[in-house]
N, C-alpha and C positions, 0 to 999 in steps of 0.2 A: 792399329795397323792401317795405313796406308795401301791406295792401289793407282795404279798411272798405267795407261793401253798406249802403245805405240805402235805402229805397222805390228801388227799378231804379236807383238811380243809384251811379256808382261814383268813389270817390275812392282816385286813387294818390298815394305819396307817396314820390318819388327822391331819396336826397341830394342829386346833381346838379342835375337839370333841376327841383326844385320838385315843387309841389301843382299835378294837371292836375285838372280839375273838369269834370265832364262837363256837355252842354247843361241836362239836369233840374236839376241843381243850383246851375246858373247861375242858371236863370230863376227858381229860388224863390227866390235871394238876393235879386236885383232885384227881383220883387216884394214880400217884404220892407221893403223900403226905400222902395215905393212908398205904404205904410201912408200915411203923414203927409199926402205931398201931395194922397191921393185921399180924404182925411178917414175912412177907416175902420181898424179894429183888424185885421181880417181882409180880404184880396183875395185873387181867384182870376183865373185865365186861364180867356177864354171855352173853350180845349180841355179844360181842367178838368170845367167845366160843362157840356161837349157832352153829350148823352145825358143828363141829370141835370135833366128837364124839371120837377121837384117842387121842386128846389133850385134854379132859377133865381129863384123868386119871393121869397127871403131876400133877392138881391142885385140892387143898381144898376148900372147901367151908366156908369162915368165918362167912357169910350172906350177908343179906341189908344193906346198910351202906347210909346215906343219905350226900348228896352234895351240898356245897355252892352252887346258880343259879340253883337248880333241884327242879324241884316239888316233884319228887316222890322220893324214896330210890331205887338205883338200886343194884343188886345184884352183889357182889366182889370175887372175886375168887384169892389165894394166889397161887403162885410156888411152890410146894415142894422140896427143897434142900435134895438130898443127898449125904451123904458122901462116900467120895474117898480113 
């Protein structure tokens, strides 16, 4: 068994049983991937941004957007790009 730490989140890797991914690194896959359809290059989760009252003003609001592995829909927040 293998072990790899990334930002708290932890990936094991069994021959058996596979690659288990933890919640953190679930949700940033998923969001990832939410790039396209929320039209920006960068998104974050509103718990990202909790407390980050400065850095809310970069980013949009697209809404809830729900998650393969999530119970609930969590709230996505887009980058605002501007031009230079």
């Amino acid at each position: 068994m293998s072990w790899a730490e990334s930002a708290n989140a932890v990936v094991t890797v069994h021959p058996i049983h596979g690659t288990l991914l933890d919640d953190t690194v679930n949700v940033t896959f998923r969001l990832k991937k939410l790039t396209r359809s929320v039209g920006a290059s960068v998104v974050a989760s509103g718990e990202f941004l909790t407390g980050w009252n400065e850095g809310r003003r970069f980013f949009r609001t697209p809404g809830e957007h729900a998650l393969k592995g999530r119970d609930k829909a969590i709230e996505v927040h887009g980058l605002m790009e501007r031009e230079i």
